[in-house]
Structures are given as C-alpha cells and as structure tokens.
GUNU-121536 format. One line per 5 residues: number of its first residue (from 1); for each residue x, y, z of N, C-alpha, C. Coordinates in pm, whole numbers, plus 50000, padded with zeros to 5 digits. Layout:
N
NUM> X:Y:Z:X:Y:Z:X:Y:Z | ... .
This chain:
306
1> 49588:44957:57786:49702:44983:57699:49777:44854:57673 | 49818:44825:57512:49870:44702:57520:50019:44734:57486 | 50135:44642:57526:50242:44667:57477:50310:44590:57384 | 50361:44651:57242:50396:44587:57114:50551:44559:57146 | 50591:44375:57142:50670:44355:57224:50757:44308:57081 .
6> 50756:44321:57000:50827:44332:56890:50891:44489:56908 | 51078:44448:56894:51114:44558:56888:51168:44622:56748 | 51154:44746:56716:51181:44871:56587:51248:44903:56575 | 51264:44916:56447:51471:44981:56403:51394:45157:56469 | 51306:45173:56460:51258:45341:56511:51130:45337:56513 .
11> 51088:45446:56630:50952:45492:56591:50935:45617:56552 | 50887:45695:56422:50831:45811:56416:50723:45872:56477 | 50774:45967:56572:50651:46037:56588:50602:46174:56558 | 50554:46207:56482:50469:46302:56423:50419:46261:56300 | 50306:46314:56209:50247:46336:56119:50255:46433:55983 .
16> 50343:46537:56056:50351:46653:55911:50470:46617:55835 | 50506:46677:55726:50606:46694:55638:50749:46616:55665 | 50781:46615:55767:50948:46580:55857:50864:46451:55870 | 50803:46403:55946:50763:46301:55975:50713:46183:55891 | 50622:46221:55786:50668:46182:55644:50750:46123:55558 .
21> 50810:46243:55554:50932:46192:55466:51031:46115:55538 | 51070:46140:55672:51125:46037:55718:51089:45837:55760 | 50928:45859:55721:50900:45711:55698:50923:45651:55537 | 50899:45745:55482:50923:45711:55352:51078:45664:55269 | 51164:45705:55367:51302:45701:55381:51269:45566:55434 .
26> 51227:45534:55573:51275:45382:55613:51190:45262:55535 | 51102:45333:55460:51018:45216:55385:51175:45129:55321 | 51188:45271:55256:51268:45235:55128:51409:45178:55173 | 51440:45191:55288:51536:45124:55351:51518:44975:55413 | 51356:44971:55419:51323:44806:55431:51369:44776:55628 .
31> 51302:44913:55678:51341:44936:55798:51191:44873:55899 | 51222:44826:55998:51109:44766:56079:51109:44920:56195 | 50949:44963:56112:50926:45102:56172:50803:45138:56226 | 50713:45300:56263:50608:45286:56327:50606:45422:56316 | 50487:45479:56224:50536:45646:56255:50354:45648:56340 .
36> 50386:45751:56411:50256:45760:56544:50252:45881:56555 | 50131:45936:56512:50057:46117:56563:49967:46081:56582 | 49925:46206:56613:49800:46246:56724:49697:46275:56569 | 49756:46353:56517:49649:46385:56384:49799:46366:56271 | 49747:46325:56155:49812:46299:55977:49787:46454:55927 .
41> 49931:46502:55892:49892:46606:55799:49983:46746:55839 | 49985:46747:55992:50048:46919:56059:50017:46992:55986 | 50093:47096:55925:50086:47214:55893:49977:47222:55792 | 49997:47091:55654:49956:47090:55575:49766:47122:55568 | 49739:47113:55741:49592:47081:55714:49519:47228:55759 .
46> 49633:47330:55788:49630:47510:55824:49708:47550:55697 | 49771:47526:55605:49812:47629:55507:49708:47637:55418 | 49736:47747:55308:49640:47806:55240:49720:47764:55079 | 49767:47863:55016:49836:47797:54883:49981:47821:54907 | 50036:47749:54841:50214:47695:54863:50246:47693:54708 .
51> 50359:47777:54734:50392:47824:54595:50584:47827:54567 | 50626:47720:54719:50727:47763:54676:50848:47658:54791 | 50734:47542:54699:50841:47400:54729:50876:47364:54633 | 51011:47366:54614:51074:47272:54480:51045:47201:54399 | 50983:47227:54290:50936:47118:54174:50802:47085:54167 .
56> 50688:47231:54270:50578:47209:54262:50545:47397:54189 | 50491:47394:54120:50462:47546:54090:50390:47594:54186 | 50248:47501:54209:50156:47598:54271:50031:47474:54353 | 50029:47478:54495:49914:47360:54507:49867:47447:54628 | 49791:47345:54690:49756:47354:54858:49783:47274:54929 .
61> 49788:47323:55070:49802:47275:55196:49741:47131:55204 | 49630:47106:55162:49518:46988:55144:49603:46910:55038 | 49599:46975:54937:49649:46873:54774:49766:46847:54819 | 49878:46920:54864:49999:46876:54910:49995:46729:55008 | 49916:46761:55130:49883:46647:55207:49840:46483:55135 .
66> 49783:46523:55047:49695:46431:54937:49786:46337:54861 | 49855:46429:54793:50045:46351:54741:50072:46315:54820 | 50108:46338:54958:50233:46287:55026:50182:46172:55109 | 50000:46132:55073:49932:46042:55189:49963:45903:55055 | 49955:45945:54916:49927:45846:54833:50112:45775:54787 .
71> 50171:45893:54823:50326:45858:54816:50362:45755:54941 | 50306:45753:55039:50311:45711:55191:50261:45541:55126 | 50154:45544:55090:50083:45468:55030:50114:45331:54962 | 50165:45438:54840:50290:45369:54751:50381:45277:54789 | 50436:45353:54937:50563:45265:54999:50483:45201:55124 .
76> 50366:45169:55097:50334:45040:55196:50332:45172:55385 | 50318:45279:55391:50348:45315:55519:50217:45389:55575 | 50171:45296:55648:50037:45347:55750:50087:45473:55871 | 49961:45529:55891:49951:45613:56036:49939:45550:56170 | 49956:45549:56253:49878:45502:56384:49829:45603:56431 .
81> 49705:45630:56454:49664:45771:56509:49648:45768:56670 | 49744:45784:56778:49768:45789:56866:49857:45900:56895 | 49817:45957:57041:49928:46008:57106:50026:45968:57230 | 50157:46051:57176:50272:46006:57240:50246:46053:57364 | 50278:45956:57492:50259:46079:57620:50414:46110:57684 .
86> 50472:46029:57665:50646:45953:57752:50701:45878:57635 | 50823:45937:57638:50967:45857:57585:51050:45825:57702 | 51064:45703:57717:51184:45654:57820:51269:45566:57777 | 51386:45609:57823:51539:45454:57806:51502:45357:57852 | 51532:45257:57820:51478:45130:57804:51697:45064:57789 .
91> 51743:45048:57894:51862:44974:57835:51940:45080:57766 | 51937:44996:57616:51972:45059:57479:51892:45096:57393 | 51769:45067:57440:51637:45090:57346:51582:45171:57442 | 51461:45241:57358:51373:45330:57366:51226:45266:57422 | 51139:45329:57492:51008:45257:57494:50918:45387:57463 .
96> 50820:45380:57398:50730:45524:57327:50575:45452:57416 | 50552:45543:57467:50444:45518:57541:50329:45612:57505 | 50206:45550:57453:50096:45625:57383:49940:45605:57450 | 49868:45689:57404:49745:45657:57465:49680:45554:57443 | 49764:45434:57388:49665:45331:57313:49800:45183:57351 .
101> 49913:45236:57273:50050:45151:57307:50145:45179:57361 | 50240:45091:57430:50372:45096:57407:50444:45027:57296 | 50546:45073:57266:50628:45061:57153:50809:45029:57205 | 50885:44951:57181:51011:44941:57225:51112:44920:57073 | 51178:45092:57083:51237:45089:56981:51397:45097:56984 .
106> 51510:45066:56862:51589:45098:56897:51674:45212:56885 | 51570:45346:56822:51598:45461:56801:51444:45527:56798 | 51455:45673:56776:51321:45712:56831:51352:45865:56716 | 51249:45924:56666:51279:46046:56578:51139:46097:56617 | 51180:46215:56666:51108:46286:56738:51068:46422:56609 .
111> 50942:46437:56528:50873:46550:56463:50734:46570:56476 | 50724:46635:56567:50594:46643:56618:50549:46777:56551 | 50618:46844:56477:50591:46978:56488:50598:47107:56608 | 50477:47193:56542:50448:47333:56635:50316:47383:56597 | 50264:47460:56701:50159:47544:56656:50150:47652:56639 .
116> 50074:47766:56566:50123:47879:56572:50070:47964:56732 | 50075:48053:56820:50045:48129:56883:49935:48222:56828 | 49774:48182:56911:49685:48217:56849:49672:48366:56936 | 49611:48497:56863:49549:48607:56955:49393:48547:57040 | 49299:48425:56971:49228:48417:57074:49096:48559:57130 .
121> 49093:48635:56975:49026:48700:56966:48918:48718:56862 | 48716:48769:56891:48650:48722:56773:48667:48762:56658 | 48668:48636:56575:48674:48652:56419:48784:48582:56404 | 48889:48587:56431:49033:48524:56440:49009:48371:56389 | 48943:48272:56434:48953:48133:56415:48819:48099:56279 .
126> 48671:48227:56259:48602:48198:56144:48663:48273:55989 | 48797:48331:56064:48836:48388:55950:48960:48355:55883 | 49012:48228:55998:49132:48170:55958:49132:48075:55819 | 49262:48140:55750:49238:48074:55552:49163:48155:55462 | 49094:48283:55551:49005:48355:55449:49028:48507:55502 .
131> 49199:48555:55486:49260:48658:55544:49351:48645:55632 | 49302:48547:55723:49377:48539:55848:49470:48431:55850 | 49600:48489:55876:49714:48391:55850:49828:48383:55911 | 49928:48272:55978:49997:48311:56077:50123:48288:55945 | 50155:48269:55815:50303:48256:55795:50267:48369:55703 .
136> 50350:48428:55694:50350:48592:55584:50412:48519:55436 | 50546:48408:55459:50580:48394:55329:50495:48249:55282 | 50429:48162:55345:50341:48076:55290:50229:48192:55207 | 50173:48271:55264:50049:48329:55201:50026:48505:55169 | 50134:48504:55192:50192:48684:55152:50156:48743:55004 .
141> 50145:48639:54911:50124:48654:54791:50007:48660:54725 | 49897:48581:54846:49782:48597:54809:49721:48740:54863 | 49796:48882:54906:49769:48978:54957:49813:49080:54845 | 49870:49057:54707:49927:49124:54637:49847:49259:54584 | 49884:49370:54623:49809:49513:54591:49712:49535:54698 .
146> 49753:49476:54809:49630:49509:54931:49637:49568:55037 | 49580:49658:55140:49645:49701:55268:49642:49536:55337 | 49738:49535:55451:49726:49420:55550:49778:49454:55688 | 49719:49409:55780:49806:49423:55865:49884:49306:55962 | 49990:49336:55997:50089:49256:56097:50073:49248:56210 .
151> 50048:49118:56255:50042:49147:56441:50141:49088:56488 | 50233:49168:56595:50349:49121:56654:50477:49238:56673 | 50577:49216:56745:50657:49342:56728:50806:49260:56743 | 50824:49132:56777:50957:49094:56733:51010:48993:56587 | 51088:48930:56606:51188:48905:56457:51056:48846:56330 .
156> 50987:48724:56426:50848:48683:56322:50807:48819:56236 | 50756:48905:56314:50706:49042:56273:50740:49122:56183 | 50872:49155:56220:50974:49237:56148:50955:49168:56015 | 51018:49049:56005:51083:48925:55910:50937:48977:55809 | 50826:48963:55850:50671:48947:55784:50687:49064:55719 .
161> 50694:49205:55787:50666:49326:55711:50740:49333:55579 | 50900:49279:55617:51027:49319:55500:50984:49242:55442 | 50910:49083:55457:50909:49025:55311:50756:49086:55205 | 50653:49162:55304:50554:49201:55223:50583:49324:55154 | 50693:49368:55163:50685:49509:55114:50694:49538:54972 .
166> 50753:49446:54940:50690:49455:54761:50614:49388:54699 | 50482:49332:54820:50362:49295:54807:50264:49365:54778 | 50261:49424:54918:50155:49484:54923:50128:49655:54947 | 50061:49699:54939:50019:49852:54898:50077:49922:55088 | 50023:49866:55174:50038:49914:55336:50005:49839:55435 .
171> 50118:49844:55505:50131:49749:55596:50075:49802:55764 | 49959:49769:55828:49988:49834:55974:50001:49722:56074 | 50134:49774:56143:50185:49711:56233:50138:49735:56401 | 50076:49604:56423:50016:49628:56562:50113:49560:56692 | 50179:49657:56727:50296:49624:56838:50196:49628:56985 .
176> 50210:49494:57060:50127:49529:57225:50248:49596:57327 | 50381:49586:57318:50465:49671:57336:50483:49832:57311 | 50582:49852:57376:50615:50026:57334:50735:50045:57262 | 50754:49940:57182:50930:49905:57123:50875:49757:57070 | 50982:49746:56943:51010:49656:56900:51106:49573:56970 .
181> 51094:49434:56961:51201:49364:56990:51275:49263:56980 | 51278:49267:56799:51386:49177:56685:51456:49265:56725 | 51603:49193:56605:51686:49239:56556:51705:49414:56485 | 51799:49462:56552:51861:49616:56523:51792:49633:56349 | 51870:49540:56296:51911:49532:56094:51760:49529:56067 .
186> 51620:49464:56150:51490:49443:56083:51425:49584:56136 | 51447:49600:56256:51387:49753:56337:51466:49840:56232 | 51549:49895:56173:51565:49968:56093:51544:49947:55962 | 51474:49822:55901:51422:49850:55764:51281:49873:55811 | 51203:49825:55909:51086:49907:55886:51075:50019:55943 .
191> 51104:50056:56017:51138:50199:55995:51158:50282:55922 | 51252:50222:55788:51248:50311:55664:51182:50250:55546 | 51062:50196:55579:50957:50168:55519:50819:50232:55493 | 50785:50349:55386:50739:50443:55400:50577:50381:55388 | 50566:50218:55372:50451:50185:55318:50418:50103:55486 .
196> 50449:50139:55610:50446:50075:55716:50402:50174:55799 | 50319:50159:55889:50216:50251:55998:50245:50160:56118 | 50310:50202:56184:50352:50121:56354:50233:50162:56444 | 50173:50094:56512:50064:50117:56657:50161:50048:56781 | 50222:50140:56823:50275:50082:56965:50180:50090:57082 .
201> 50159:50011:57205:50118:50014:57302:49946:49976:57230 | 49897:49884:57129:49809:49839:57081:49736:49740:57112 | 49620:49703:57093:49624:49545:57147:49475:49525:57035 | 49497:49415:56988:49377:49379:56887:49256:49300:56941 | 49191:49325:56905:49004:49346:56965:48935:49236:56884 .
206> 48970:49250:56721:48813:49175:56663:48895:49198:56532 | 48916:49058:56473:48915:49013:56329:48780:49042:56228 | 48766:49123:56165:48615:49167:56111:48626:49116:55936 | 48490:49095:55952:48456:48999:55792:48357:48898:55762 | 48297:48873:55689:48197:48784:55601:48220:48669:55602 .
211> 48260:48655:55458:48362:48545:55411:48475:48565:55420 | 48525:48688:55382:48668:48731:55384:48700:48847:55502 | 48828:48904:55550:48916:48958:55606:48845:49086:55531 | 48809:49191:55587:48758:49359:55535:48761:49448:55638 | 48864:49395:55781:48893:49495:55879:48957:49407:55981 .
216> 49019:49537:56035:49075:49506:56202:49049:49607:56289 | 48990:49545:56393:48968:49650:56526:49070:49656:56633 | 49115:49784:56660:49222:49766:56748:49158:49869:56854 | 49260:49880:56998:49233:49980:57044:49500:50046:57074 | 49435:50139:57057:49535:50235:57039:49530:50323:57115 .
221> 49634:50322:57250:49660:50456:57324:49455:50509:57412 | 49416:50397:57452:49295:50397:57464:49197:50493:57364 | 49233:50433:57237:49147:50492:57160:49092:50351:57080 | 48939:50324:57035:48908:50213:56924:48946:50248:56797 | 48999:50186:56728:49016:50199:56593:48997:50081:56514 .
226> 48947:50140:56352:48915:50002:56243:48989:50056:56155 | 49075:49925:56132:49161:49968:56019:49131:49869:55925 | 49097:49938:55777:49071:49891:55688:49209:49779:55582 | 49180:49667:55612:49281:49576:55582:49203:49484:55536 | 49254:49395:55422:49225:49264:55382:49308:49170:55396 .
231> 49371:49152:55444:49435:49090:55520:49505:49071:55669 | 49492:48968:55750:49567:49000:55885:49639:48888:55911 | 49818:48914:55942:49883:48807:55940:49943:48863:56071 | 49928:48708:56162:49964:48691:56326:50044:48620:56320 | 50205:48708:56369:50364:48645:56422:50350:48656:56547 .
236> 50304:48642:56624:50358:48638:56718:50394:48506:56800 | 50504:48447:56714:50513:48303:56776:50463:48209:56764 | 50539:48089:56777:50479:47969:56777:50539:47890:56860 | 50477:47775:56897:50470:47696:57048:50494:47542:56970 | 50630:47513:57014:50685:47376:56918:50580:47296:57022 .
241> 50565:47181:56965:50461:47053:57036:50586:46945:57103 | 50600:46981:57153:50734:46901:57262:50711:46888:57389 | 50601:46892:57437:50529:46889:57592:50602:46783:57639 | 50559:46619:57568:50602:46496:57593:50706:46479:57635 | 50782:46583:57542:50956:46511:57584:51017:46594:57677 .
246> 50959:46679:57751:51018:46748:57863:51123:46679:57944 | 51240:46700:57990:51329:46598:58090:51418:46465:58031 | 51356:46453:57908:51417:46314:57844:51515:46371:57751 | 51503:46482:57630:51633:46539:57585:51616:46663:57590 | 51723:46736:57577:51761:46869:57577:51684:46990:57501 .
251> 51577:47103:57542:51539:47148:57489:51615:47325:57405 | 51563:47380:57349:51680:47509:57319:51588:47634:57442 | 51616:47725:57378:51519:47872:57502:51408:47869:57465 | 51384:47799:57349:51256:47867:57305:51112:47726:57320 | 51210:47602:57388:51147:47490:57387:51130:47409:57313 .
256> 51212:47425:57198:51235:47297:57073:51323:47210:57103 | 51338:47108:57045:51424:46995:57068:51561:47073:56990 | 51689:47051:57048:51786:47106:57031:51854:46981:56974 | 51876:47025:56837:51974:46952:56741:52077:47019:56703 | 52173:46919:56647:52255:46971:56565:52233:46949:56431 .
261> 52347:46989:56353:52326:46975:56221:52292:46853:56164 | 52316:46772:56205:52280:46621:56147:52111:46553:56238 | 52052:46643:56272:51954:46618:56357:51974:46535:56487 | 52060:46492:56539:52124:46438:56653:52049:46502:56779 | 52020:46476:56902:51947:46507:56969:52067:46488:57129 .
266> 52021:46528:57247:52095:46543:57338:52100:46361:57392 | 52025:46312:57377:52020:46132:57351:52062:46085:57281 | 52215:45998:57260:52235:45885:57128:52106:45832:57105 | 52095:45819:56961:51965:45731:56917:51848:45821:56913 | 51840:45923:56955:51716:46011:56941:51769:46120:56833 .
271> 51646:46155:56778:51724:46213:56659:51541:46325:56632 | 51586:46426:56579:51452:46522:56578:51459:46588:56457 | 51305:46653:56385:51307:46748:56266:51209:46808:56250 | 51238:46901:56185:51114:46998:56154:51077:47052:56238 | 50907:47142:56268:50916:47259:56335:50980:47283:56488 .
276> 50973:47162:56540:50974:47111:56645:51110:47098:56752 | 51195:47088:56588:51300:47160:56636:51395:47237:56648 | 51485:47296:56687:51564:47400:56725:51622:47445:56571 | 51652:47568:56530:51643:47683:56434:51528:47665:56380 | 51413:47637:56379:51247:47638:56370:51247:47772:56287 .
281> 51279:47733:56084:51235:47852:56063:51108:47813:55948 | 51019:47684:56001:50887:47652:56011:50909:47702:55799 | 50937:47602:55737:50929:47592:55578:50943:47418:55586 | 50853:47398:55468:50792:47245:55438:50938:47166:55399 | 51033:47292:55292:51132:47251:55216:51232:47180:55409 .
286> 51242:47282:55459:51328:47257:55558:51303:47129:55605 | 51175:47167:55661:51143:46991:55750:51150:46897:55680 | 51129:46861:55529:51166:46779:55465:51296:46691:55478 | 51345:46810:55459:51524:46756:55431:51582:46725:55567 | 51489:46792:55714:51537:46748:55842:51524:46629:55855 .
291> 51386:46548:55798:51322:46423:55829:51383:46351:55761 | 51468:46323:55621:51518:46305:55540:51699:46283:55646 | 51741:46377:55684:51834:46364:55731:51845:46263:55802 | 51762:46318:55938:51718:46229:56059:51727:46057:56066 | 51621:46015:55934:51634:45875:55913:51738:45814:55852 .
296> 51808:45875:55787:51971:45827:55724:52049:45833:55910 | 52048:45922:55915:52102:45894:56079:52079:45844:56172 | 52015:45816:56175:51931:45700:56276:51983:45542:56208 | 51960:45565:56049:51989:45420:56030:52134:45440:56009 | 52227:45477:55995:52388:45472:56043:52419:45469:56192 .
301> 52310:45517:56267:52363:45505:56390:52323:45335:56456 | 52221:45275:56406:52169:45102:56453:52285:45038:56363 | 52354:45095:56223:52462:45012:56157:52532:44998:56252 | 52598:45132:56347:52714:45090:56446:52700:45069:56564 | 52575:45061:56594:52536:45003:56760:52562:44845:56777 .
306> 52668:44856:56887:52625:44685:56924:52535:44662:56926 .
C-alpha cells in the first residue's frame, strides 16, 4: 500500500449519483480532489428505465450512467477504483485508507450508497431487470395493466402498493409476518384497497420465468401456492454501505450516516449524501442535490478552517 502524501481539499468516496455530482462540483471549483469506489456507477448499474429525473423524459440506468461518465469527463474527473477500508483523524485532516492507498485529506464526503435487501431465493437474481425489482417508483410503470406482486409488510411495502394502485390491475402482498408494520395512514389505505390480496404469515419460495417474470411461488399458512404475476417488486429494505465508517461518525437506527440538513456529519469536515445517508428515501433527484450540497459545504467549511 502506498501513501499519497500530497494533501486534498477532499476525498470522495463513492461512485453513484451523490458521488458524482459532488466531484463535478469540485472540478468546477478548481478543488484539489479524489473521488474513490469500489465500483463507478451504484444504482445506475441495477435500475431499469428512469422516467422521472428532471429534464430527462425517459432513459436508463446504463444511458444515465453514460452521461454522467462523459460529463465527469468533460470536467477532467477520473475514478480510482479502490476500496475504502478506514477513515481516521489525522490532526485536522483526514487520512482515507484503501485497499491500494492512503489518502490525507482536509475534508472527507462520505457517498457510498446502499444495497437493496435481497430474498436470496431461485429465480430472484436471473430475473432481476426482467420483472424483478426492488424500487416500485423507479419501475412501477413498466407494470402498467398487470397483476404484480409486493414483497414486504412495512413502510417500503406499504409506500410500493399505494403508489401502484393506479398502475396496475392487482396487487398480492406477501407479508412473512402476521401484521403489518409501517405506518397506521399506509396500513389503512391498503386495506381499503380493493385491488390488494394480503398473504400474512407467507414466505416466498421461487421467482418463476423465462426471460420474463410469469409467476411467484409462495407457501401460505403451509400451503404452496403460484401466483400468477408479471411482475415482483422486493421492499424489504435496504442495507446503506457504511460498514467502513463504523465508530468514526455517528450512525442513525437504521445504520446510515446521520446528517443534517446541510449534509454535515457528526465530524467537522465530514460531510455525507445520498443513499447512504440518513432520511434514505433512495431517488437519483435526491442524492444529487445531497452531493451537490455536500461539496459547497465542505468547500465553505476549508474557506473558514485555519
């Protein structure tokens, strides 16, 4: 491991959307920077079609990535494809410690993202992008006039059914619980959702299909069942990628980096965005404008650092 003894107005670390745009910010600020992931791309390289980022009608997950590698480009800003293992204080500076470098910065912006929470059951991963989908409003639209079903029984879940309902034809909801357990206000709209079939005490078996999504196998109340769906969208959670920074700043309950509104982090000088961190409600538009934030703050905060 060698250590880069030139020190950085920041290092970025992550690759998706937040991470991005926040190098593209310090290009243009003429900032001495370093953005570092493990893989280029996050989310962008699992979504399906995106229909509903500002000032784009209609692209993909891929083509989106594609713009934002040649925009990167544009402003002179490379990847390092490494991973972060340790962030430590250093003084007043930061040191980013990777499988390849160290790095000594004088602020650090932490967007690593999240992943979604996989079921880990067959068919699930040859059918993922072709039915199988963990965001309901990224790809809800490509289900229009179809049965589908929902896996999950809290707020993700809920949130998924109410926004498909003037999607799609019927929704069945596969709860591994005996109760829901979002919010009161979402448990009572599906409930009075006459196009919604609840399976409590369920547990899903086998993603079934070709090329495409043309069933789900469940078992129910120890009974097997195939329910005829073309589509299957899995809430049940997602797992922010924040392993690294365990102990160094403040995480929320759910294990995201806990910001405030200005992306500020429980560390002066550390600063976080997108899925990764805290109100994680995992949209491209959001992490954008987090990563966007983040680097304006970071560079007001080295304006007033001794």
């Amino acid at each position: 491991m060698s250590e880069k003894s030139d020190k950085y107005d920041t290092i970025i670390i992550g690759g998706g959307i937040a991470g991005m745009t926040a190098a593209i910010y310090a290009a243009r600020k003429r900032m001495k920077f370093e953005i570092v992931s493990t893989v280029f791309g996050g989310q962008f390289m699992v979504s399906g079609e995106i229909d509903n980022y500002p000032g784009i009608v209609k692209t993909t997950g891929v083509e989106f990535s594609d713009v934002m590698e040649k925009q990167m480009e544009f402003n002179g800003v490379g990847v390092k494809v490494e991973t972060v293992r340790k962030v430590e204080k250093t003084g007043k500076d930061f040191k980013v410690i990777t499988d390849k470098n160290e790095y000594v910065a004088r602020t650090v912006i932490i967007a690593t993202g999240s992943k979604a929470r996989k079921l880990n059951v067959p068919g699930e991963a040859e059918l993922s992008k072709r039915g199988v989908t963990y965001c309901s409003i990224c790809d809800g639209p490509l289900f229009s006039d179809m049965e589908v079903a929902v896996v999950g029984g809290g707020d993700s879940a809920l949130e998924a059914v109410d926004f498909l309902k003037e999607i799609v034809t019927k929704i069945h909801m596969i709860v591994m619980l005996d109760k829901f357990t979002g919010h009161e206000y979402l448990i009572e709209r599906v409930k009075n959702n006459p196009k919604v079939v609840t399976y409590f005490n369920a547990e899903t078996k086998e993603v079934l299909g070709d090329k495409f999504v043309n069933g789900l196998r469940i078992m129910h109340k120890e009974e097997e069942k195939t329910l005829d769906v073309k589509g299957v969208i899995i809430e049940i959670g997602r797992i922010p990628n924040t392993e690294a920074f365990k102990g160094f700043v403040e995480f929320d309950s759910h294990g995201h980096v806990q910001i405030d509104c200005q992306g500020h982090t429980s560390v002066p000088g550390v600063f976080s965005a997108g899925d990764c961190a805290s109100g994680h409600e995992y949209q491209y538009i959001i992490s954008a404008g987090q990563g966007a934030m983040a680097l304006i703050k970071a560079a007001k905060y080295l304006a007033t650092r001794d």
